[in-house]
N, C-alpha and C positions, 0 to 999 in steps of 0.2 A: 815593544816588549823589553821587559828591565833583563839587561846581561848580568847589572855587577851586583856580585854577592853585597858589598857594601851598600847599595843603594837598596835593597831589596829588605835586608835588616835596619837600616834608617827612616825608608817608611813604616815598618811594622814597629820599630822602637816609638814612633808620633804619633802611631795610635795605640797602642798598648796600655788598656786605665790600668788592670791589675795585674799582679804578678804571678799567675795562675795560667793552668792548663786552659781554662774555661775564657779566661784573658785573654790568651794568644792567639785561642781560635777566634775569639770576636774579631782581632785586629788581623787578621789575614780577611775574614770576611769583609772590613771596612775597605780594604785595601783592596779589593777586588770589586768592591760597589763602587771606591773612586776611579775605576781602573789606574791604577797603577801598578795593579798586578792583573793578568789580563791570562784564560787558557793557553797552555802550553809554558809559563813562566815555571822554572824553574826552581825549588826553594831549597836554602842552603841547608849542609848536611844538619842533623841534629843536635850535634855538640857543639858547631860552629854556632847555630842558634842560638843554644843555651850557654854561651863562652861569654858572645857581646851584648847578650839582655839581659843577663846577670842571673838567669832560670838554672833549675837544674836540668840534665838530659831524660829526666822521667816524667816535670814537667809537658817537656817539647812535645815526647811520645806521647802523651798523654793528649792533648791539644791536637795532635799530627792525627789521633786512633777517631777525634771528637770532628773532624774535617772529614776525615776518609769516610766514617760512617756516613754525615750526610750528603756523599757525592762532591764535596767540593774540592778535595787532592784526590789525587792519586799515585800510587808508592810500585815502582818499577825496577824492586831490585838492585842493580849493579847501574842502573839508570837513574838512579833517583827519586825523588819524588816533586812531582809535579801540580800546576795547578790547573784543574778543569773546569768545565764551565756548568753550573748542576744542569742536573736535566730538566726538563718540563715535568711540570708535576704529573705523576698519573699512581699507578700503581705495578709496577714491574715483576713481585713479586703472583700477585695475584695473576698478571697477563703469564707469566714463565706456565703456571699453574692452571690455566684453560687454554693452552697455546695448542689449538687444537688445528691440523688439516686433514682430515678426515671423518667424513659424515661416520655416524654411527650409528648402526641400528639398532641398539640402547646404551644412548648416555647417560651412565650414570657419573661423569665428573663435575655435575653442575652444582650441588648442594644444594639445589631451588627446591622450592614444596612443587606438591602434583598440582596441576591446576584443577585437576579435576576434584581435589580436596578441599580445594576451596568454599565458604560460604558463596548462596547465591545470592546475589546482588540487587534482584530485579524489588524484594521487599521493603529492604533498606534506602534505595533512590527513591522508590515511591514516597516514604517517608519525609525525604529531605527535598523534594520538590513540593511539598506543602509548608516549607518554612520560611521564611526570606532570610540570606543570608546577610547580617553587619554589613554596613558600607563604608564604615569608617576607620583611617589609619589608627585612629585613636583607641578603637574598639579592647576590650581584654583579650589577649592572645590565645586564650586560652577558653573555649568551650564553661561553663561552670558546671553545666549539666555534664559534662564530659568527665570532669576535673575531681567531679562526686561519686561517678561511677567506677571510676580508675582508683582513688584511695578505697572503696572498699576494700579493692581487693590488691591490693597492696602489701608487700611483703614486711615493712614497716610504718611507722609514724612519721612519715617524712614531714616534714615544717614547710617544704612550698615543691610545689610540680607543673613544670611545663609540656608544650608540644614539641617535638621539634621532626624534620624532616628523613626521617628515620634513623637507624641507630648508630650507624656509621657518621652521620649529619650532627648527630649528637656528641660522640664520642669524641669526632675532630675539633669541634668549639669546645668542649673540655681540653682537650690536649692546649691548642692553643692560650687558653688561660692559662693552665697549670702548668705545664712544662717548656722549662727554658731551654738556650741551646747548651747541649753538657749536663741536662740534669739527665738522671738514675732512674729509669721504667722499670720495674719486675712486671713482666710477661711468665704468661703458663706456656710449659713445652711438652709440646709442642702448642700451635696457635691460629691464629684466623690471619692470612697471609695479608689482605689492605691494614690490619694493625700494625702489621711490622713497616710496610709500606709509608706508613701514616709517620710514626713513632721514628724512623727512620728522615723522613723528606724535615722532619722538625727538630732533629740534629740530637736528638735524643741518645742517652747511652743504654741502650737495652739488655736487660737482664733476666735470660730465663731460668726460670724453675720446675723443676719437674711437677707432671702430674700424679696420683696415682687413681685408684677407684672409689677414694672421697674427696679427690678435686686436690687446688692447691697443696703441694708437701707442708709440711710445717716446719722441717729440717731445713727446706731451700728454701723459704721465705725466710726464717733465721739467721741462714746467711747472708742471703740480700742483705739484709736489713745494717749488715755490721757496718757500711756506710751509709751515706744518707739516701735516700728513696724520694721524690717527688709522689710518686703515683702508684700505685699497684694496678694492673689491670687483669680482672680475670672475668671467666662467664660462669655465672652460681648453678645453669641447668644445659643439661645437653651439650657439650661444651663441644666446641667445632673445631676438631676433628673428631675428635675420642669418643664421645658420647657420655663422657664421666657428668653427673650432675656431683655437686657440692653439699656435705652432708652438714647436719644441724652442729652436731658434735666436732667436726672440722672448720666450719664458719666460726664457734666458740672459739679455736684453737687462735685460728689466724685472729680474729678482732683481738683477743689478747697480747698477741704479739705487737699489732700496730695501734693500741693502747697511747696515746699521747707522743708520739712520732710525730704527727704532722704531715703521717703521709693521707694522702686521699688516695679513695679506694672506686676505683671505677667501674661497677658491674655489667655487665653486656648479657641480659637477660634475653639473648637474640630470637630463640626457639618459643621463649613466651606461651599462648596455651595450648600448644600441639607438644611441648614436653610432658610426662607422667609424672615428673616426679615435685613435689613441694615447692612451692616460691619461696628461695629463701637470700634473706640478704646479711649479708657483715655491718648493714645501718640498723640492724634490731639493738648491735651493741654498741656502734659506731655512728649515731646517727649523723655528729659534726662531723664527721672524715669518710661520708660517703654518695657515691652520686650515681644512684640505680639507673638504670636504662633497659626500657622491656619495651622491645620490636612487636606490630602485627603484622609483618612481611610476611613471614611464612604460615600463621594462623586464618588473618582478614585479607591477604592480597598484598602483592609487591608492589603493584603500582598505586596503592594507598598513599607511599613513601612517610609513614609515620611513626612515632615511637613517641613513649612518654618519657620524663626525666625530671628525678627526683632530687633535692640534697636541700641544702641549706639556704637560708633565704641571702647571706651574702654570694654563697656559691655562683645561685642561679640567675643572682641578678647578673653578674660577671657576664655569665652565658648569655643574657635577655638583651644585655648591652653590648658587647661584641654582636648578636644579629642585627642590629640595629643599620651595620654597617652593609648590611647584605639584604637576607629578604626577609626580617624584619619578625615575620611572624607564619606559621604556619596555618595553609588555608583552612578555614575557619567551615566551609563546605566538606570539604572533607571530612574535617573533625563531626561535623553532624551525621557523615557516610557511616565511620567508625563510630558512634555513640548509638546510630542504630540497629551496628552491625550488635556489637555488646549487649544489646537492651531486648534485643527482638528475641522470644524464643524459640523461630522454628532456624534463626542464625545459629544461637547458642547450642542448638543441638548437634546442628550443622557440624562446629565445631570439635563438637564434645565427639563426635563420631569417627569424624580425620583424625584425631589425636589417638582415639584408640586403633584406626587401620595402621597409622605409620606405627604405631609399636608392636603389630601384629607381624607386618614387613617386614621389620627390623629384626626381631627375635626371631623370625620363618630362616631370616639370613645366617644368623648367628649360628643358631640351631644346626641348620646344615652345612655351615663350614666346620662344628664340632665333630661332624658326622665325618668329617673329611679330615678330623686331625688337627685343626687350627682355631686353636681359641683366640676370641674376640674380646676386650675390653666394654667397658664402658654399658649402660644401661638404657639407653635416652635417645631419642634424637632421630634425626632422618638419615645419621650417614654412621659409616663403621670404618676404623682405624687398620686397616689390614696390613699385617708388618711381610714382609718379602724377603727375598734370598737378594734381589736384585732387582732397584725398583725400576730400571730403565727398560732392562727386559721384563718385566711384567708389565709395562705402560705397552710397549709394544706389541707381546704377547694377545695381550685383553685384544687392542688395538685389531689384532689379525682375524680374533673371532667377532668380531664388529660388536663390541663392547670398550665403550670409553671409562675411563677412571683419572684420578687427579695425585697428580705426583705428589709424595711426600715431603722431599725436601725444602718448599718454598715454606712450610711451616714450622720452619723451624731456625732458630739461630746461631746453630752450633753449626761450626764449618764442613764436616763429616757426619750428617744425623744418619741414625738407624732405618734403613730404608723402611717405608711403607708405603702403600696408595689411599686416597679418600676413596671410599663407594657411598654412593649415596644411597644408601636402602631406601628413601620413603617413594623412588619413582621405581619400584616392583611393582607392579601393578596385578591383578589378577591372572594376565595371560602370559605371566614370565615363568617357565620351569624354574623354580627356585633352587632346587637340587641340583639340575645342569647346572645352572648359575653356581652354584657352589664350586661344582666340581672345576668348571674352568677359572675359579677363582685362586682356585688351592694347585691348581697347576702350574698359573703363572706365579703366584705368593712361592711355590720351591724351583721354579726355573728349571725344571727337570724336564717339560712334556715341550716339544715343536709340533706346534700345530700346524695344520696344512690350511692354505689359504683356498 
């Protein structure tokens, strides 16, 4: 373990290419891949830093805020700041957010579709057990019959589209291409907690902006933008938590803003065709500076694990080339599941049916929380944004009447967020009092009623 502050600054001076915030963190990173900075090293104060590297001390801070985010210091005060070892990749934000020890006899903190919503399957395998599937690595990744029926209904003109292993699966090979360590994310706030997770573990500086009830502000993308942005990442329908979808006249607003920026624009069409409201994408205006992504998790099945993805033919080659290094291509069987799931019409209807129960659900919820005094945001979706007096005691509260719900804090990036809980309206099922349901929602939502267990 290195004691002396000289020696500590003389490695980082040897690796140090530029003389940047984004510099500095690279060469503490180097310095801990050669160990020669190893957890628990100590690193010198930040002036002293910025004395003998010739930086300024907003530099260092800067560099020091670009490390702590992704796990690799950590800053203790009257203790200093330290070097840690990052953690194993997983998702901490999302685990904080289902850290559940108690059965519940209705969980609604999962954000899952009802399975019973689901299309049946027994049509669709019949199907694809009369075709033989490709047996070659060489084969196109890509379905064509698949590839034809997914652009019809496409929310733009996209110039090339892949499969990839659902939307999450997609999203992270975009990150990885696009953003470096130290570049500028705008995230919607609040968010989908493995994004931050994501955006976070790849050392990213995250930026959010508020939502309202046509999606992205325009005001807070505005200011994002007055530095530079790599990526914007937002979801155009049912956006997860809120339910807000993203309106035509708002999608205008923002493609204007990011207008020859050079930022890419990352859509997370998650809800796909169990949402009500329009397909709508920022590539109608943007087509170079955008990379759609629409999930049938919650439409066709989670264990599909598929989603389609859209953008530019340099874009996607990036993406088609980084799998290469992994699994290459998404099962080509599957892809004939989901082509039949799409194609068949007693599926389609299937479909078309779930999508109108969870908005039936949904608005049954709302409804009766209005009933109860508490209005709800958002239009869409299987879950509802319920804002609280005190979200610890309402996780609890729920908890006592054996209803489960999902904290609001891991969604959000501001140190202090406005309490609320996710519910997921779309697992209401027919045999849930919707009204009770209300009412014990609106009790723990003002932290006034002690329920008896």
């Amino acid at each position: 373990m290195l004691q002396s502050v000289t020696g500590v600054l003389s490695e980082l001076e040897q690796r140090l290419a530029e003389p940047s915030a984004r510099g500095l963190a690279a060469a503490v990173t180097r310095a801990m891949r050669d160990r020669v900075l190893v957890d628990g090293d100590r690193l010198p104060p930040i002036r002293t830093v910025a004395e003998e590297l010739g930086l300024s001390p907003t530099t260092v801070s800067a560099a020091w805020s670009l490390l702590a985010r992704s796990g690799t210091i950590r800053t203790d005060g009257r203790r200093g700041t330290t070097v840690t070892e990052r953690q194993a990749p997983g998702s901490p934000r999302y685990q904080r957010a289902l850290d559940r020890h108690t059965a519940f006899a209705l969980d609604l903190s999962t954000g899952v579709p009802d399975p019973a919503l689901l299309p049946d399957l027994d049509r669709a395998l019949g199907a694809v057990t009369g075709v033989a599937s490709p047996g070659s690595y060489l084969d196109d990744p890509v379905l064509p019959e698949l590839a034809a029926v997914l652009r019809a209904d496409w929310p733009y003109a996209a110039e090339q589209l892949t499969v990839v292993d659902g939307a999450m699966d997609g999203i992270e090979l975009a990150t990885r291409v696009l953003v470096g360590f130290g570049d500028r994310v705008v995230v919607e706030q609040p968010c989908f907690p493995p994004l931050l997770d994501l955006l976070e573990a790849n050392g990213a500086d995250v930026v959010g902006v508020a939502v309202d009830e046509q999606g992205m502000t325009v005001d807070g993308l505005r200011a994002a933008l007055s530095s530079p942005v790599a990526v914007v990442q937002l979801q155009p329908r049912a956006q997860n938590p809120t339910g807000v979808s993203l309106t035509a006249a708002r999608a205008r607003e923002l493609a204007e803003l990011l207008d020859g920026t050079g930022t890419v624009v990352i859509e997370d069409d998650s809800a796909g065709a169990i949402a009500t409201a329009e397909a709508i994408s920022l590539g109608a205006y943007l087509p170079d500076q955008v990379l759609h992504v629409r999930s049938f998790a919650k439409s066709h099945g989670p264990d599909l694990r598929l989603a389609a993805l859209s953008g530019t033919a340099e874009l996607i080659g990036r993406i088609t080339a980084l799998r290469q290094l992994g699994q290459g291509w998404s099962s080509r069987l599957l892809q004939r599941l989901l082509l039949a799931l799409l194609t068949d019409r007693v599926a389609v209807r299937q479909v078309a049916a779930s999508r109108g129960e969870y908005a039936r659900r949904r608005a049954g919820l709302v409804d009766a929380l209005a009933a109860e005094g508490i209005e709800i945001g958002g239009n869409d979706g299987i879950n509802i944004w319920l804002p609280v007096v005190d979200e610890t005691a309402a996780v609890v509260r729920l908890a006592s009447r054996g209803i489960g719900v999902t904290p609001g804090a891991p969604f959000w990036t501001l140190p202090s967020p406005p309490p609320h809980v996710r519910v997921t309206s779309g697992l209401l099922s027919s045999d849930v009092d919707v009204p009770a349901m209300a009412a014990d929602l609106a009790a723990a939502a003002r932290g006034a009623v002690r329920f008896s267990v």
